[in-house]
N, C-alpha and C positions, 0 to 999 in steps of 0.2 A: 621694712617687713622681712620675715627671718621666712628661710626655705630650707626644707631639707633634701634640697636637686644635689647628689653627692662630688666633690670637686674634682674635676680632670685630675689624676697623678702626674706628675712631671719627674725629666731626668734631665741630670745634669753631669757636668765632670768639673772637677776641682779640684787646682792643685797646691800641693804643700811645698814647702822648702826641704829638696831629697836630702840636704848635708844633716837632715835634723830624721831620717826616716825613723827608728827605731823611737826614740820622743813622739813622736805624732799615733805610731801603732799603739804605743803602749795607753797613750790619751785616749785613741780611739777605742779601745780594748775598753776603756772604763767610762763609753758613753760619751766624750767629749773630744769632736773635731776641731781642731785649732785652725789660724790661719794667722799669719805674719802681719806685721807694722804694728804691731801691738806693745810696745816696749814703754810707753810713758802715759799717764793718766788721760792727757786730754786729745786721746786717741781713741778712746769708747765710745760705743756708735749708743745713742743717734746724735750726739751733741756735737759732734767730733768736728774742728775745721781742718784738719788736717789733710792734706790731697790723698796723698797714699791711702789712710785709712778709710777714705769715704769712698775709696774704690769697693770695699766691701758690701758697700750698698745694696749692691745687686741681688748678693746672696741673703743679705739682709731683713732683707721684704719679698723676696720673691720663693724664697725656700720653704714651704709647708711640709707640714705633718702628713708621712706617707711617703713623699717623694726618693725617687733613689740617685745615688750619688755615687758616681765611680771618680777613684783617687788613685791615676796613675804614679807607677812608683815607690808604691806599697803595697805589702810590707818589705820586697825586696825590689830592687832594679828592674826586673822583669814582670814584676806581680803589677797587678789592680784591683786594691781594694773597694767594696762594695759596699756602700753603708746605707738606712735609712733614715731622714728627717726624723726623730721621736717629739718633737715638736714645732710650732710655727717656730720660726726661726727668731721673727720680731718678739714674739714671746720670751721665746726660751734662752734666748742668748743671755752671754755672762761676760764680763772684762775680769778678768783673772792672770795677772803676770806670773810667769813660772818664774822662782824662786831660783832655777839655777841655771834657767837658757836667757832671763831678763829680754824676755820679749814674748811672742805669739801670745796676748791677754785674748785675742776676740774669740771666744770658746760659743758652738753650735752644736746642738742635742743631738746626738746621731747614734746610731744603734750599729755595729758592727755585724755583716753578714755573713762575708764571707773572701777570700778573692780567686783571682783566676788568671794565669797565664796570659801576656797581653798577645799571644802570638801563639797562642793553643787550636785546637783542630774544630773546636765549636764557637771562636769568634770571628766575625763577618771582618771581610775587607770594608766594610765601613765602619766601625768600631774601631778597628784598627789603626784607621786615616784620622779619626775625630781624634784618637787619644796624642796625636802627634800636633795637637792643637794648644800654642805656647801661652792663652790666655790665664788669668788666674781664676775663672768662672765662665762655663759656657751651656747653653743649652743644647740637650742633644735628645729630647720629646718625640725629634724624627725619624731615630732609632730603638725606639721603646721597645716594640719587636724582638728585633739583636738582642737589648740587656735581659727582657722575660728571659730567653732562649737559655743564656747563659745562666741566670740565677736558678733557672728552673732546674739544670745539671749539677749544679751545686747543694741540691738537696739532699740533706743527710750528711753533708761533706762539706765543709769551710773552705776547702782549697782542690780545685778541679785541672791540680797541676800532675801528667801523669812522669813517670821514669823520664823521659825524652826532654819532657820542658822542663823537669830540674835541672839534668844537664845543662841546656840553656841557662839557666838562673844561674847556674855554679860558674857556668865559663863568662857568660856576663858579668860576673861580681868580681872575678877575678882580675880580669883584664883592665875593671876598673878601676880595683884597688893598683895593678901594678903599672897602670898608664901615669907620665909625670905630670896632670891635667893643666896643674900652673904652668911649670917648664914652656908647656907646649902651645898653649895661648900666650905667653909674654914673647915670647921668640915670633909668632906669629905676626904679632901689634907691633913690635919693631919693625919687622920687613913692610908691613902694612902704613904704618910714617915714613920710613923711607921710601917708598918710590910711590906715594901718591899725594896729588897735590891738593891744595884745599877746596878747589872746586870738582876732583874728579871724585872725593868722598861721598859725594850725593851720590854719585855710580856705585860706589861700593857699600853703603845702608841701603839704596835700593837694593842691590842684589843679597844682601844681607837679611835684609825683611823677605824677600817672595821667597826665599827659602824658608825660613821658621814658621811664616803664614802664607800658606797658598793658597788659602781663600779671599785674603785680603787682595784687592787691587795698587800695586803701589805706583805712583805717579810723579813722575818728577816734571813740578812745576814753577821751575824758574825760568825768567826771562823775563819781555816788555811788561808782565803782566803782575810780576812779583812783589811791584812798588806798592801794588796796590792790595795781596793781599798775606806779603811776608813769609810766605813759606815755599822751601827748595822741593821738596816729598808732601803728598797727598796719601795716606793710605785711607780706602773706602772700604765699608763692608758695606755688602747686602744685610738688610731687613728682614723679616720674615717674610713680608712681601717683598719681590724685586723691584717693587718701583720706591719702597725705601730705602734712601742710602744714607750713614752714619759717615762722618769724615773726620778724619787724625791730620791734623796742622801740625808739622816738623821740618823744625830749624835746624841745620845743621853748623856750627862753627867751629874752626881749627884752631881755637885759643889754646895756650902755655900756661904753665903757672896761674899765677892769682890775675884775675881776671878784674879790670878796673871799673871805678863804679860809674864813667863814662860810659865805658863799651854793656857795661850792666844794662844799661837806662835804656841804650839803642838796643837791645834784643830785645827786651821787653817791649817796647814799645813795635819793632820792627813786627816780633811773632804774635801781639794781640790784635793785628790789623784782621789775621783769621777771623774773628768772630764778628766782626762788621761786614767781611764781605761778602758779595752775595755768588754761591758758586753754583757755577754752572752744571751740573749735575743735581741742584737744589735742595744737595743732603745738609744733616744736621750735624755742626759742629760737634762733640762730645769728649773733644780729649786735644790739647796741645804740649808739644814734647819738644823740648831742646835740648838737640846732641853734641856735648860739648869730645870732639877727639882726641885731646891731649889733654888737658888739664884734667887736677885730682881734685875733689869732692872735700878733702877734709884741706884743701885752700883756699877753698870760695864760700865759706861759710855765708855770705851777704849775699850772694846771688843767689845758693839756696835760699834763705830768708822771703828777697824780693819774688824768686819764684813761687813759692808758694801762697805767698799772699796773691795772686794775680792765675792760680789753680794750672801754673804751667809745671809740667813733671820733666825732671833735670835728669839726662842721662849721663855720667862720665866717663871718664876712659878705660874706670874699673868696669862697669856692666856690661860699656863695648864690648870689652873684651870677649866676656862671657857670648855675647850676644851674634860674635864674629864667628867664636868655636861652635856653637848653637849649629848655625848655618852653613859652617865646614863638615859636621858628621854627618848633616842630612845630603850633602851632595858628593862625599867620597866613598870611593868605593871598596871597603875594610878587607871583602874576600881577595881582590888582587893585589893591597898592602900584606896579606897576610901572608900569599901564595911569595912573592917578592923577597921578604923575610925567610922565609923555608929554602929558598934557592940560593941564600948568602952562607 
């Protein structure tokens, strides 16, 4: 039976891959929000068996016509852009490979509004805190308030960045252009193997996650009890209710090189015991992750393989990387590096 009861608007935030900003503005600019794992045919949603891609699900079926969508990160480092759904998402979507990035196909209808200083004088310290949230899709419905407020400002005007917050955008772009961001993460990840051993890495991915996610609950659950259900790290989210909890199963291992199709067999089998067991908190499984600390991605091509057939997502010691410096900038403190530099 059809109604015309008109549907709740929803918000969300979603984010792009920054190293491609100026690509994703210009797509957006012409009506069409991309988002990454999109680089080979049978990666197109909805048939897709791919882990990565089907991660897009979310936004998939749950993005309608209306909806607003802020995209930290664009159109500069310090901007957020603001787009609208211009169609159901399950409708409107496209698989289109760009011709000369050979990747981002999963294209979504979106209507460019406008954006806004992430750190301007009319966005809320909860806006603020959400946009600091490393998901690739999140709902943020319980700030709808906050984004009217802001989009409402931005009437008649695309960009509600005044003299002061360009500034900001100028000395942020700079710094980031003249910082050696690789240099500084690989130096990093060597002192980080050298003096930690394979069992104290679960201390440092925990403290590694509560920094990037500090909504997330992270747990380290090894011990007596781990035989039974294979995982070192628990991270939980709340629900919309809080008496829903959502649970992430992660393995962490300090393998070398190419990875053998023994030790293959034993982590698979070790990290699917997750989804058999029954945990005590009585959330729902939704994601298993194994973090591999030393070895590279383009040696283990067959564990890739294995893991994806079995919907475990592989992290290597490239993303570490990334993942390590992530949770270095959120916890140091850049005004008294800067002050420190000025007095040399």
């Amino acid at each position: 039976m059809e109604t015309n009861e008109k549907r709740e608007k929803n918000y969300w935030g979603y984010r792009i891959d920054v190293k491609n900003q100026d690509f994703f503005f210009k797509e957006l600019e012409q009506g069409r929000l991309r988002q990454g794992w999109g680089y080979t045919e049978n990666q197109k949603l909805p048939d897709t068996k791919d882990s990565d891609a089907r991660k897009n699900f979310s936004m998939y079926n749950n993005v309608k016509k209306g909806d607003i969508l802020l995209i930290p990160r664009l159109p500069d480092w310090g901007s957020v852009a603001i787009a609208e759904a211009a169609e159901d998402w399950d409708k409107g979507y496209k698989f289109e490979i760009d011709d000369e990035k050979k990747d981002f196909g999963h294209i979504f209808p979106a209507n460019y509004i406008g954006c806004f200083n992430r750190h301007g004088k009319d966005v809320s310290g909860n806006i603020q805190s959400t946009l600091k949230a490393r998901n690739r899709f999140w709902n943020i419905s319980r700030l709808s308030k906050d984004v009217e407020k802001i989009m409402k400002n931005l009437e008649g005007n695309k960009e509600s960045t005044s003299v002061i917050e360009n500034i900001k955008n100028i000395v942020s772009e700079q710094v980031k252009s003249c910082f050696d961001l690789k240099g500084f993460y690989e130096k990093v990840i060597v002192e980080y193997n050298q003096k930690f051993t394979a069992s104290q890495w679960e201390d440092v991915l925990k403290n590694v996650l509560e920094k990037i996610y500090p909504g997330y609950e992270i747990e380290k659950t090894g011990g007596m009890k781990e035989e039974e259900h294979g995982t070192d790290l628990l991270a939980v989210i709340s629900g919309l209710s809080n008496l829903e909890k959502y649970n992430i199963a992660i393995q962490v291992k300090n393998y070398k090189g190419k990875i053998s199709d023994d030790n293959i067999n034993n982590i698979i089998e070790q990290i699917n015991k997750a989804k058999r067991y029954k945990w005590e908190n009585d959330g729902k499984l939704i994601d298993q992750i194994l973090v591999i600390t030393s070895a590279k991605e383009e040696e283990n091509p067959k564990l890739i393989e294995e893991c994806k057939n079995k919907e475990i997502r592989v992290i290597f010691s490239e993303e570490l990387k990334k993942l390590i410096f992530q949770s270095i900038i959120e916890s140091i403190d850049l005004k008294e590096i800067f002050e420190e530099m000025l007095r040399d």
